[in-house]
C-alpha positions in Angstrom: 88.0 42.8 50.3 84.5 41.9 50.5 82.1 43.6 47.8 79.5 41.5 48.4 76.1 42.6 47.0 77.3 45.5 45.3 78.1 44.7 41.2 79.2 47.2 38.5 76.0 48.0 38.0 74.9 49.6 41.1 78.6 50.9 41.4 78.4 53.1 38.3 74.2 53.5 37.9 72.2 52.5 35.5 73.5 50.1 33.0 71.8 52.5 30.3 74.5 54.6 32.0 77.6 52.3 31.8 76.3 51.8 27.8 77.0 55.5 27.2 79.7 56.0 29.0 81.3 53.2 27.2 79.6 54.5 23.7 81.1 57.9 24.4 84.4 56.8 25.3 84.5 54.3 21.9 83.3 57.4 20.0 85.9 60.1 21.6 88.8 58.1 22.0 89.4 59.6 25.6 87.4 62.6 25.7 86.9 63.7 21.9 88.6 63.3 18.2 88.2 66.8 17.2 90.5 68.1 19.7 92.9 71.7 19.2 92.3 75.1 19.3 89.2 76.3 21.0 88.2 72.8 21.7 86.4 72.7 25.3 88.5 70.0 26.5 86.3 66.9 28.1 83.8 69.2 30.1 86.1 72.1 30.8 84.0 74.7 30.3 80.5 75.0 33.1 78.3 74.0 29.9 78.6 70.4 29.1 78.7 70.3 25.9 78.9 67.4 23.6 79.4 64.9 26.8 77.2 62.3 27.5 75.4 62.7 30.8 76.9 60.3 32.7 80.7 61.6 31.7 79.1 65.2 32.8 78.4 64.0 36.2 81.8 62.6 36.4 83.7 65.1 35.8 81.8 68.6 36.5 82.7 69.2 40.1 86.4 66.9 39.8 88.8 69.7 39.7 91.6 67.1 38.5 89.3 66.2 35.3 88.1 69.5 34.3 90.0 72.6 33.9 87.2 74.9 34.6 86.1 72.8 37.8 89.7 73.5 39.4 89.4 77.2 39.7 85.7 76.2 41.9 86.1 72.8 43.9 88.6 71.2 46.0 90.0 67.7 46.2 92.2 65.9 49.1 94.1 63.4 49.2 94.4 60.7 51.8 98.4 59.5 53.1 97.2 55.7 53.6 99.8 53.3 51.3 103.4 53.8 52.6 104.6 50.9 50.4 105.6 50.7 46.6 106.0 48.0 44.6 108.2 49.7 41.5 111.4 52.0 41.9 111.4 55.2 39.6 114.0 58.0 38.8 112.6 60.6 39.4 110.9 59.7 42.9 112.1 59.6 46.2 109.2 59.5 49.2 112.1 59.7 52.2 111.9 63.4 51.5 109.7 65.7 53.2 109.6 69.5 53.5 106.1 70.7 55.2 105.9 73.6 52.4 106.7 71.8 49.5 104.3 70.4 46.5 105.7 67.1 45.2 104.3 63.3 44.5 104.7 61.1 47.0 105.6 64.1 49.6 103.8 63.5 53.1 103.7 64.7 56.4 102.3 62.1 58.2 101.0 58.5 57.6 96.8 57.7 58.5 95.3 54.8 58.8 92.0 54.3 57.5 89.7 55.3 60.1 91.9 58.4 60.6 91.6 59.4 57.0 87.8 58.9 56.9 87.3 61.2 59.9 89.9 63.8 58.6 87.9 63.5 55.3 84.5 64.8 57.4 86.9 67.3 58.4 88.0 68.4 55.3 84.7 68.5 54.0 83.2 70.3 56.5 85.5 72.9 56.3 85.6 73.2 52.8 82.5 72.7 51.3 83.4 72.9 47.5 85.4 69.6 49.1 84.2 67.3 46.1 86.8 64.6 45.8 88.7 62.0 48.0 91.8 60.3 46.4 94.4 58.5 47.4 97.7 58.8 45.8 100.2 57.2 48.1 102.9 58.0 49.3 103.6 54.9 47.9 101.7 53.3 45.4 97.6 52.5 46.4 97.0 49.6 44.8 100.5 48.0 47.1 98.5 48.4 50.0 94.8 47.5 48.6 93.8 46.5 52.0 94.7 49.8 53.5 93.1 51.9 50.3 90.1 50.4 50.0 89.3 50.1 53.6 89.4 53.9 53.6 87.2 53.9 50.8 84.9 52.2 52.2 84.6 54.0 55.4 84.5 57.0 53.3 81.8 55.8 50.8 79.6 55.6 53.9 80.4 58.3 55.5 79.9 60.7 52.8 78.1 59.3 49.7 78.4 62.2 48.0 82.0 62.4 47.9 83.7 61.0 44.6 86.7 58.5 44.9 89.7 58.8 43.2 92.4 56.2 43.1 96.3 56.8 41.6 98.5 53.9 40.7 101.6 53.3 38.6 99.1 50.5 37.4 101.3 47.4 37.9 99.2 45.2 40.0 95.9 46.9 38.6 94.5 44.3 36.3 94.3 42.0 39.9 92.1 44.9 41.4 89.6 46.1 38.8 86.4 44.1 40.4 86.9 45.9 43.0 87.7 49.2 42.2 84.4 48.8 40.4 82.6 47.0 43.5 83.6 50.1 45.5 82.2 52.8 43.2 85.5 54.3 42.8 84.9 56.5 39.3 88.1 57.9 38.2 91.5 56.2 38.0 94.7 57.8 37.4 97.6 55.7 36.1 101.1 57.1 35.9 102.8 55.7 31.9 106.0 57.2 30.7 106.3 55.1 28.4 105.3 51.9 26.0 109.0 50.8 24.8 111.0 48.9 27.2 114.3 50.1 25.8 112.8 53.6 27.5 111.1 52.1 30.5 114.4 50.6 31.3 116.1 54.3 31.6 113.1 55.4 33.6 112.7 52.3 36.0 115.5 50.2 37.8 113.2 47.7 39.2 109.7 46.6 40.2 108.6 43.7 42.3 105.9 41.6 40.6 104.7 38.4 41.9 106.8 38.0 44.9 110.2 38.8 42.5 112.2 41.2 41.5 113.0 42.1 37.9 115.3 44.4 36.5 116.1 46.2 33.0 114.0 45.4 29.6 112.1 42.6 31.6 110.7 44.7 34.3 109.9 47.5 32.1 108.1 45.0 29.8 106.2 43.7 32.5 105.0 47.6 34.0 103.9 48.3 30.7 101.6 45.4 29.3 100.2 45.3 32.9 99.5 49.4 32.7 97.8 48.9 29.1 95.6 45.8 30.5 94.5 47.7 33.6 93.8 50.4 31.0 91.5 48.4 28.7 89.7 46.9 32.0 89.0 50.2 34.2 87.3 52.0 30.6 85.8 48.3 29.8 83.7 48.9 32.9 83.0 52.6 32.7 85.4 54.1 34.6 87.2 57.4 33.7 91.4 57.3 33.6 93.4 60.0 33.5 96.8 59.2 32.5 99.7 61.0 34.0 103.3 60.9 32.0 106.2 62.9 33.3 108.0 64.5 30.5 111.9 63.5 31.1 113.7 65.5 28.4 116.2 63.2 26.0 114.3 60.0 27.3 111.0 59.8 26.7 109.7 63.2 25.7 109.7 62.4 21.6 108.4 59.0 23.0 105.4 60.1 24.6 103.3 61.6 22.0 103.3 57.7 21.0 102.5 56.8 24.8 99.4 59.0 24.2 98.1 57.2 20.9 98.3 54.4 22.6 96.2 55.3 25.9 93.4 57.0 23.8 92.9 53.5 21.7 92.1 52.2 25.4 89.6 54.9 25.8 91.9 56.9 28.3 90.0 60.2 29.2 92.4 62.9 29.6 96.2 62.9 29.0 98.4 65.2 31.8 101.8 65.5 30.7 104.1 66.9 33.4 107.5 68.3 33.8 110.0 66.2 35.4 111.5 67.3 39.0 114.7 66.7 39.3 115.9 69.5 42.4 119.5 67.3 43.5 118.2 67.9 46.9 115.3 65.5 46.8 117.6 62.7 46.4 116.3 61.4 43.3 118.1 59.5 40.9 117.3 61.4 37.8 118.3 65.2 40.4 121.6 63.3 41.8 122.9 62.6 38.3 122.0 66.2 36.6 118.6 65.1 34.6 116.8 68.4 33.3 113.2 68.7 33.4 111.7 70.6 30.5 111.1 74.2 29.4 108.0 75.9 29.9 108.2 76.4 25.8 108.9 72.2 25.4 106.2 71.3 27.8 103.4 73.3 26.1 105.4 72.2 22.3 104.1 68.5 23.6 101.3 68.9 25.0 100.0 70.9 22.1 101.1 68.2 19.6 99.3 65.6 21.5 96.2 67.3 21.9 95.1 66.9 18.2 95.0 63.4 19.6 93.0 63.9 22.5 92.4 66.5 25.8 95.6 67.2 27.6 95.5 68.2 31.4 97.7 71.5 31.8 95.8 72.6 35.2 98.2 69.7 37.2 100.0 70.8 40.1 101.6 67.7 41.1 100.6 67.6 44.5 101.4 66.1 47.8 100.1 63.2 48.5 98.6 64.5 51.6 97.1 67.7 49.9 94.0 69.7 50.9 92.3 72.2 49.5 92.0 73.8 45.7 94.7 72.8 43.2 97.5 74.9 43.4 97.0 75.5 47.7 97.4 73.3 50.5 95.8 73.5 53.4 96.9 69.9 55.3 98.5 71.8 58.2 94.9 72.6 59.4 94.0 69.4 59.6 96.4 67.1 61.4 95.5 64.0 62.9 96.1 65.5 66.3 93.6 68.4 65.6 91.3 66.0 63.4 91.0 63.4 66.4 89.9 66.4 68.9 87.1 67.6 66.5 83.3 67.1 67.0 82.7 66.5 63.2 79.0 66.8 62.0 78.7 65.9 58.6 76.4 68.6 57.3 75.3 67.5 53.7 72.5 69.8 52.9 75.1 73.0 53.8 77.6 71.6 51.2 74.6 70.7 48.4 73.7 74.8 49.1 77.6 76.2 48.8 77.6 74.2 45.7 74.8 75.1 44.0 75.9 78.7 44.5 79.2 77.5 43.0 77.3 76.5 39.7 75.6 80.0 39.5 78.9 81.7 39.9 80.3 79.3 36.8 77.3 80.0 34.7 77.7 84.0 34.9 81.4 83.0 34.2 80.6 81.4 31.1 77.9 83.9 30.0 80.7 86.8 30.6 83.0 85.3 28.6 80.7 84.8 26.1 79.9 88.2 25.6 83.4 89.1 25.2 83.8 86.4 22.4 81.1 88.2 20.5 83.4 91.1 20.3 86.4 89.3 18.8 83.9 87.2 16.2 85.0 89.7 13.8 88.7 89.6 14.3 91.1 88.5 11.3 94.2 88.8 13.1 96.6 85.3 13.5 98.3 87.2 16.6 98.3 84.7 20.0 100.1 85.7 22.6 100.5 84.7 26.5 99.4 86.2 29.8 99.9 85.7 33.3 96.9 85.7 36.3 97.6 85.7 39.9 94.7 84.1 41.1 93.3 82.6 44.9 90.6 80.6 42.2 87.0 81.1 41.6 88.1 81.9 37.7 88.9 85.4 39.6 91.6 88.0 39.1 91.8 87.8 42.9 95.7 88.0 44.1 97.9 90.5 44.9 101.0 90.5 42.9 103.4 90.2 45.8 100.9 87.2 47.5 101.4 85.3 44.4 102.8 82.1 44.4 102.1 80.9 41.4 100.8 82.5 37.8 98.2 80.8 35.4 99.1 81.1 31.9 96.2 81.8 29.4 96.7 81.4 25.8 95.1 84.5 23.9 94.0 84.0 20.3 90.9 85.5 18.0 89.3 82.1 19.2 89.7 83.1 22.4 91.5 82.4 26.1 92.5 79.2 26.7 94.4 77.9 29.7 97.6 76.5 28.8 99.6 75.8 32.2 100.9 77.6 35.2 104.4 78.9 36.4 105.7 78.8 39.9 107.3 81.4 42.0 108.5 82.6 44.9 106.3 85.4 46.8 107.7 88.7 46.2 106.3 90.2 49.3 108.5 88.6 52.4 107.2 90.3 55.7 105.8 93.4 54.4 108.8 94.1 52.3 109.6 93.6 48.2 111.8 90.3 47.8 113.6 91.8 44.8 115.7 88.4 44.3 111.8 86.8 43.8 111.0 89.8 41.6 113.7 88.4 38.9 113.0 84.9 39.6 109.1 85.9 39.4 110.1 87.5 35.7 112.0 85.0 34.6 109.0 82.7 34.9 106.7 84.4 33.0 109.0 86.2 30.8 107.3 85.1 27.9 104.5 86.8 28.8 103.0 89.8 26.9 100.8 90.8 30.7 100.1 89.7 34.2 96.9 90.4 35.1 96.7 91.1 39.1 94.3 92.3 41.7 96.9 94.7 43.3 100.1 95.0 42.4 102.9 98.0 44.0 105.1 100.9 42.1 108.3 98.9 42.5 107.6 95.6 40.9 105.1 97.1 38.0 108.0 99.6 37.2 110.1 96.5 36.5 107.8 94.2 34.5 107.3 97.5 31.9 111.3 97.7 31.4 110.7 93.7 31.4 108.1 94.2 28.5 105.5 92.6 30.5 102.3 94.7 31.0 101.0 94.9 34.4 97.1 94.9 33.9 95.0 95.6 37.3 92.1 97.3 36.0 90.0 94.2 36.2 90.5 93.1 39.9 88.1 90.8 41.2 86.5 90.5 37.5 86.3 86.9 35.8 89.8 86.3 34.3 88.6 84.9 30.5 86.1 87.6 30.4 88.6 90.5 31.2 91.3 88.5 29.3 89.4 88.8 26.2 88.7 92.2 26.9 92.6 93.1 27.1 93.3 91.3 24.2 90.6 93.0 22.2 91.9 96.3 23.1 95.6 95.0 22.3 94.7 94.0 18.8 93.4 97.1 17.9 96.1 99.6 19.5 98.4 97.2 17.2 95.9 97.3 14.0 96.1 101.5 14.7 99.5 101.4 14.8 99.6 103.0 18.4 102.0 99.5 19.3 103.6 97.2 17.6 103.6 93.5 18.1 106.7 91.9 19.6 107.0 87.9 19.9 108.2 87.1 23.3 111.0 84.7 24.0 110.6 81.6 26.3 112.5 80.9 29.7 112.3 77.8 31.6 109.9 76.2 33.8 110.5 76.8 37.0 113.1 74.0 38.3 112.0 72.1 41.4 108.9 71.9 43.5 106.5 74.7 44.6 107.5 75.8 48.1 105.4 77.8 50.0 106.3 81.1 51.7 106.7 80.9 55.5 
């Protein structure tokens, strides 16, 4: 690959730049010490606060790296690197199922110059469009000609875009010059683990150096080469994410160790996620009866890491040919076949404006919720308790209850309403009529619960969630969900102070097993 007259400096800015970026990643350990309850995790909220400029620019409009940024921007990614060069459990890319969200899921391969016009496509259409990755369906960095030809193209096409690269990190340490050279500025590597005896369970080979290995040798081998690729990408300034999938009984005691060990390297952000293990992917892990974890076990870890440092719980676990906001996909507008017969005109100053409107609507978000905080200052209650938003995004209480196909989970506290994951389900509206199998199934997701907070929602369903216990709360449609969350919660704590309710702790219920699958 030839980088040629372009060195880390001119890839990532000024080298005042790099020096705080690599300043503020010694001092936060991957995106701040003081992290828990409250905390804005690493530039989550539409206010920066304590990051360092450069780290602000990074990550304000990446929906991946900021919480807040998901319910506003967009991200595709790009289905350029068919090969891998490691075998997991829990992965199988053979499968496909058009409505499905799943790693390593596709539709249809590209090659680069088809992925940098349907990117012009994309962005076109979608103007809060802010991020290109590439995240298989294999493994990037085991076809680095492929990926970084597409970057490339893309990096000229649309400067303003921001690359994003995935890799189970085996062969990364060979490719950091030119990750860097190519002004790619966020990095993803998948690590389930630091302990060979693990990895082994998790990984029944990789090919390294034109060889295969096997066991507690090729599980030693993935691991010091993730850590070293690691230490090299935040070396040079570049923000990693780490991705872990939580595989109950194997490595989910292990990986609050996994994440001490990628914050020393200066790892960013930390997204655990549940394992999939549906038999009819054909995965290893689903074939032999592996469980993923609990909604209750997944938030139980991700809490006890984040002391530690900021967790991702706004993942989706996407396709690797996604478009669109997290949580949607949009790739069947934009097949190659319809992509090749466009007349694309890159329109750059149209996108700067729909953004900048963006921002205004984030800053009256963040002022909103503000003033809600205000009222709960005073609050001496210890009562937290979970709610439920159906939401199409823009930080909105924008979805009809039936339409929903997936529920965000706030945390509600007298600190405030914090995001704390999402739960899948099945649309309860199929054709006009109530699906009243998706009904349970969309209770038993969010059964722990105290409220759903919708923009609509009919007599049928909101009859059950009350004998369910669940509160169905539409009197804040189309309103800012922390703001009117806060509000609710305000109104709960005193109703229980007055003695009008009392306060019940609701029980858990499992994640949702499988992938989401989209309503025909």
């Amino acid at each position: 690959m030839d980088v040629s007259g372009r060195n880390e400096a001119s890839s990532l800015g000024s080298a005042a730049d790099i020096s705080e970026i690599r300043q503020a990643i010694a001092e936060h350990k991957g995106c701040g010490t003081s992290g828990g309850r409250g905390k804005a995790s690493c530039g989550s909220q539409a206010g920066r606060g304590d990051l360092p400029t450069a780290i602000w620019e990074k990550v304000k409009n990446h929906p991946c790296y900021s919480e807040e940024a998901h319910h506003h921007y967009a991200r595709m990614h790009v289905a350029v690197a068919p090969a891998c060069n490691i075998q997991c459990n829990y992965c199988n890319r053979k499968y496909d199922c058009a409505n499905e969200s799943r790693p390593g899921v596709v539709s249809e391969k590209l090659t680069p110059e088809q992925a940098a016009k349907k990117m012009l496509a994309v962005a076109s259409t979608i103007p809060q469009m802010t991020v290109l990755g590439i995240a298989g369906p294999g493994d990037p960095l085991a076809n680095p000609e492929k990926t970084f030809k597409t970057f490339e193209l893309v990096a000229k096409a649309a400067p303003d875009i921001k690359l994003c690269l995935s890799t189970n990190g085996l062969v990364l340490p060979d490719h950091v010059d030119t990750i860097a050279g190519l002004n790619i500025g966020h990095v993803t590597i998948t690590i389930n683990m630091i302990d060979p005896q693990i990895g082994a369970k998790i990984y029944p080979w990789i090919f390294f150096s034109h060889k295969r290995y096997t066991g507690l040798e090729a599980a030693k081998i993935l691991g010091d080469r993730q850590l070293q690729g690691l230490e090299m990408l935040t070396e040079r300034g570049i923000l990693c994410k780490i991705n872990s999938v939580m595989i109950p009984g194997i490595n989910d005691q292990h990986l609050v160790e996994v994440n001490k060990a990628v914050k020393l390297r200066g790892a960013f952000l930390h997204n655990i996620m549940p394992l999939i293990s549906a038999p009819q992917h054909g995965t290893v892990f689903g074939l032999k009866g592996q469980r993923g974890p609990t909604a209750q076990e997944l938030k139980a870890l991700q809490d006890a890491c984040e002391g530690k440092m900021n967790m991702m719980r706004h993942c989706r676990q996407c396709r690797a040919d996604a478009v669109g906001l997290l949580g949607e996909d949009r790739s069947a507008e934009f097949t190659t076949e319809k992509i090749m017969a466009m007349n694309v005109k890159y329109d750059l100053k149209t996108r700067k404006a729909y953004q900048a409107k963006v921002e205004e609507e984030r800053v009256a978000k963040v002022a909103a919720k503000q003033d809600q905080l205000a009222d709960l200052a005073g609050e001496m209650s210890d009562i937290n308790l979970l709610v439920a938003v159906a939401t199409k995004g823009s930080g909105l209480i924008n979805e009809h209850f039936g339409h929903a196909k997936e529920f965000q989970v706030y945390e509600l506290s007298k600190s405030g309403a914090k995001f704390v994951g999402h739960r899948r389900a099945d649309r309860y509206c199929q054709g006009g009529y109530g699906e009243e199998g998706s009904l349970t199934m969309i209770i038993h997701a969010i059964n722990d619960c105290h409220a759903v907070f919708v923009a609509k929602i009919g007599g049928c369903p909101k009859s059950d969630l009350i004998k369910a216990g669940i509160e169905p709360v539409d009197q804040y449609a189309h309103e800012f969900i922390e703001k009117s969350a806060i509000a609710w919660f305000k109104s709960y704590l005193e109703k229980v102070q007055s003695g009008e309710i009392p306060h019940v702790e609701r029980g858990g219920e499992g994640i949702r097993q499988g992938a989401l699958v989209s309503a025909a």
